[in-house]
C-alpha positions in Angstrom: 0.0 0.0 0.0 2.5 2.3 0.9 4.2 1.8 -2.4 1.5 2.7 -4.6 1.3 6.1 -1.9 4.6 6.7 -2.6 4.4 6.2 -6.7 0.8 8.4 -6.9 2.6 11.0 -5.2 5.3 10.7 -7.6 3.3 10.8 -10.3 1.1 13.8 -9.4 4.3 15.7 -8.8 5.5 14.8 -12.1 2.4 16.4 -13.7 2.6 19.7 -11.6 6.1 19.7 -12.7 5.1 19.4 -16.3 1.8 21.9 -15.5 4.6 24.7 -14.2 7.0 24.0 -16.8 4.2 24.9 -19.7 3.3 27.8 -17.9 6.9 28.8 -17.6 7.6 28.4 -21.0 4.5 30.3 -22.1 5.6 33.0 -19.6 9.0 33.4 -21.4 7.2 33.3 -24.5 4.8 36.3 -23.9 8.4 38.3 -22.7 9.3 38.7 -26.2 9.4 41.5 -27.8 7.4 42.5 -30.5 10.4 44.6 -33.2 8.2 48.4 -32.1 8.8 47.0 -28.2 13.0 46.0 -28.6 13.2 49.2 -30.1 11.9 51.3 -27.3 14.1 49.2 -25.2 17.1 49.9 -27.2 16.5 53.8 -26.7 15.7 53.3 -23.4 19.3 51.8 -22.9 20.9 54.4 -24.6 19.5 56.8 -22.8 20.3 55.3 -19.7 24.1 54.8 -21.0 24.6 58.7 -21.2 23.0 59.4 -18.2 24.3 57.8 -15.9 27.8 58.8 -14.2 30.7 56.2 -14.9 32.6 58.1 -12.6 31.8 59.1 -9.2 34.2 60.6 -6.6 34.7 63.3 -4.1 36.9 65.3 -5.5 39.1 68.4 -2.7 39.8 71.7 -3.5 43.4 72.1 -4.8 44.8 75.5 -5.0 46.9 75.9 -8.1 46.0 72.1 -9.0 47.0 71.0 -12.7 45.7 68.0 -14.4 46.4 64.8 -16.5 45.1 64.2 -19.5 45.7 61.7 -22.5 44.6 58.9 -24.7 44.2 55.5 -24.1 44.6 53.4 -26.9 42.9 49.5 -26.4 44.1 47.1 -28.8 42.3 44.3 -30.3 39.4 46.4 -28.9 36.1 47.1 -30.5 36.8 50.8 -29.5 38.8 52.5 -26.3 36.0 52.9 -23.9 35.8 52.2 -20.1 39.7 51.8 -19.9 40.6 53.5 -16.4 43.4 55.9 -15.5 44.7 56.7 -12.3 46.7 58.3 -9.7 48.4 55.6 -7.6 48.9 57.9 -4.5 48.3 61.3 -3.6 49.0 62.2 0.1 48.6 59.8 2.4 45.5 58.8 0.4 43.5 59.6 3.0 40.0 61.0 1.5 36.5 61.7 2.4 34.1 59.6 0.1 31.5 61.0 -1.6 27.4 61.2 0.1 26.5 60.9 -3.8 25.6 56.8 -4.6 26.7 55.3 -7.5 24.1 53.5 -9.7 24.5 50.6 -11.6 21.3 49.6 -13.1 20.3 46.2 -14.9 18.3 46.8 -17.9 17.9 45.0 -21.2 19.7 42.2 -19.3 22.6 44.6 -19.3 24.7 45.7 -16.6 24.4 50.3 -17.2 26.5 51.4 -16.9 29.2 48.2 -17.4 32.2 50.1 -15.9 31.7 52.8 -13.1 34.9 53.6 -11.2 34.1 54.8 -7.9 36.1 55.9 -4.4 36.6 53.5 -1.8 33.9 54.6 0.8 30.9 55.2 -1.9 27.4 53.3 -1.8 26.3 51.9 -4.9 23.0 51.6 -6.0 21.3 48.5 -7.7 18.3 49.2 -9.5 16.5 46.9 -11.1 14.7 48.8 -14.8 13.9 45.0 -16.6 11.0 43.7 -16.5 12.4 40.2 -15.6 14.0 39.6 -12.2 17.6 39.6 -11.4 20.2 38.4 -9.2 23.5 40.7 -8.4 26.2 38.8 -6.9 30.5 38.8 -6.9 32.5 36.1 -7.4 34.9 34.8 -4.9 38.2 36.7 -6.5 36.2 40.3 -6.6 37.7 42.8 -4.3 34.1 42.6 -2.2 31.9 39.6 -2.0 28.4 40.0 -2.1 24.9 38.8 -3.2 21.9 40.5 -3.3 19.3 37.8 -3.8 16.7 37.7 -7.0 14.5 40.6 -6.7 12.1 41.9 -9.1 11.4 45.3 -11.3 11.5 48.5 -9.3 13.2 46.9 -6.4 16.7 48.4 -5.3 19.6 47.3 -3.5 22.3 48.6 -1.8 26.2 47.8 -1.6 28.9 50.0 0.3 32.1 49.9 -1.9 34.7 49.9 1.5 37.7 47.7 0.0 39.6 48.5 -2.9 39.9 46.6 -6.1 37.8 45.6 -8.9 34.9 43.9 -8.3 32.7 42.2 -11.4 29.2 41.9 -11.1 27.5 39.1 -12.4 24.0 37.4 -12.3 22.5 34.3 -11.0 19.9 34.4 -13.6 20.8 35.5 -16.4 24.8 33.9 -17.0 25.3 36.9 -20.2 25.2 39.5 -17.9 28.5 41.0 -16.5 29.7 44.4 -15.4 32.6 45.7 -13.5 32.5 48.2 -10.2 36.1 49.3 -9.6 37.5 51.0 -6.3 39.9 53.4 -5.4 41.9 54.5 -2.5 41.8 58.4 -4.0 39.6 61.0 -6.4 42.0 60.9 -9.0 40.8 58.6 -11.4 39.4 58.7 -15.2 37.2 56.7 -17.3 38.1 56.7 -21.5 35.7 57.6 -23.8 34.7 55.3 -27.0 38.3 57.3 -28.4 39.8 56.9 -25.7 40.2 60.4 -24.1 40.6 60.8 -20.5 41.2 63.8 -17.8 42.2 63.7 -14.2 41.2 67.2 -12.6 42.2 69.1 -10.0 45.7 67.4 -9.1 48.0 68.7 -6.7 51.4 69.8 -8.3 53.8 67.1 -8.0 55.0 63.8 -8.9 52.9 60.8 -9.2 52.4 57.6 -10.7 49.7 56.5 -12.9 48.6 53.8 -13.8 45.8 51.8 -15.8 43.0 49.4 -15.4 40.9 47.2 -18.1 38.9 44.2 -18.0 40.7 42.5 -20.4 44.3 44.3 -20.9 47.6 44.6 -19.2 47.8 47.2 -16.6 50.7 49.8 -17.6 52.0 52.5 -15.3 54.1 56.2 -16.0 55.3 58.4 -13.9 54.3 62.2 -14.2 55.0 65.4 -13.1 52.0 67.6 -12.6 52.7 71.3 -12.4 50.8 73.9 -11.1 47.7 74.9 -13.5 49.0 73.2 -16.3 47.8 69.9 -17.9 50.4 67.2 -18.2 50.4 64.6 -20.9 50.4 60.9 -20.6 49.0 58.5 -23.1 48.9 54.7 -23.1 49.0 51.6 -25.0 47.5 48.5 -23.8 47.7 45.1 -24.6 46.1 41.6 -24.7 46.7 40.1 -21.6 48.9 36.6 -22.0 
């Protein structure tokens, strides 16, 4: 008797496995978009792409402070964006961190923006714009480890950036997704443009050394000397890691 109890509630479970499977299938199904609908979503990434801050810092006042400025050049790249430049030390590297949040949000299973470079001490915000749900978490080697849990649209999360390092972001549910949140222990940091610009502002005069980050190239380092209200020059070529 108990056998056959045992093999009916197999059975039933096996149908509402199937049942919830259809449903889920039809549910993914109905999530596609219709070409007027991927459209609006495209210009709705775009948008969100220039208006959110890649950078966010807090940045002293610097009497006679100069600047660096250059290009970055990225090869084997499909252009030289979200390379970053900057200052190794500056002081004692001692700085207040900003009250402004960072915000990395997740839409069009895309991490927006994918590279923000923040100062150690600054909160980052996790919004969630898709109309799917999403799980933010780091992976063991990331500078801070973290995971947020699935949660769905409108829903925000929370991290505080306190180490330093590079931390990618990544996503239970959805494996295409990556994005990077990189730390620093001072304001003076850059992100390139698509041509691979870059400025560092308001440096105190002196000599530094700078240095690079990217996701997928060698880190290269200079040393500079920056002088008072002038802009010094330092560009950089980087290369396939081995």
């Amino acid at each position: 008797m108990k056998k056959y109890l045992i093999a009916g509630i197999l059975a039933a479970s096996c149908v509402v496995f199937s049942y919830n499977s259809c449903v889920w299938a039809q549910a993914e199904e109905k999530k596609a978009l219709t070409p007027e609908e991927a459209a609006e979503a495209m210009k709705k990434l775009e948008e969100a792409q220039q208006k959110l801050k890649k950078v966010v810092k807090n940045l002293p006042k610097v009497d006679n402070a100069g600047s660096i400025t250059g290009v970055v050049t990225c090869q084997k790249m499909r252009n030289n964006a979200d390379a970053i430049v900057y200052v190794e030390k500056v002081g004692d590297n001692k700085f207040e961190p900003p009250a402004e949040h960072a915000i990395i949000d997740q839409l069009n299973l895309t991490y927006v923006p994918r590279v923000v470079a923040m100062q150690k001490g600054t909160t980052a915000d996790f919004p969630n714009s898709d109309a799917v749900r999403h799980n933010v978490f780091s992976p063991p080697t990331a500078a801070l480890q973290f995971n947020l849990g699935t949660y769905p649209t409108g829903v925000v999360k929370e991290v505080l950036f306190d180490v330093v390092g590079e931390t990618p972001l990544l996503c239970n549910v959805h494996a295409e997704m990556a994005g990077y949140a990189v730390a620093f222990e001072n304001p003076y940091f850059a992100v390139t443009d698509k041509d691979g610009n870059y400025t560092i502002e308001g440096v105190p005069p002196g000599k530094y050394v700078v240095k690079t980050w990217h996701e997928k190239l060698k880190d290269v380092s200079q040393e500079v000397t920056v002088e008072a209200g002038k802009a010094t020059t330092s560009n950089f070529d980087l290369k396939r890691r081995r």
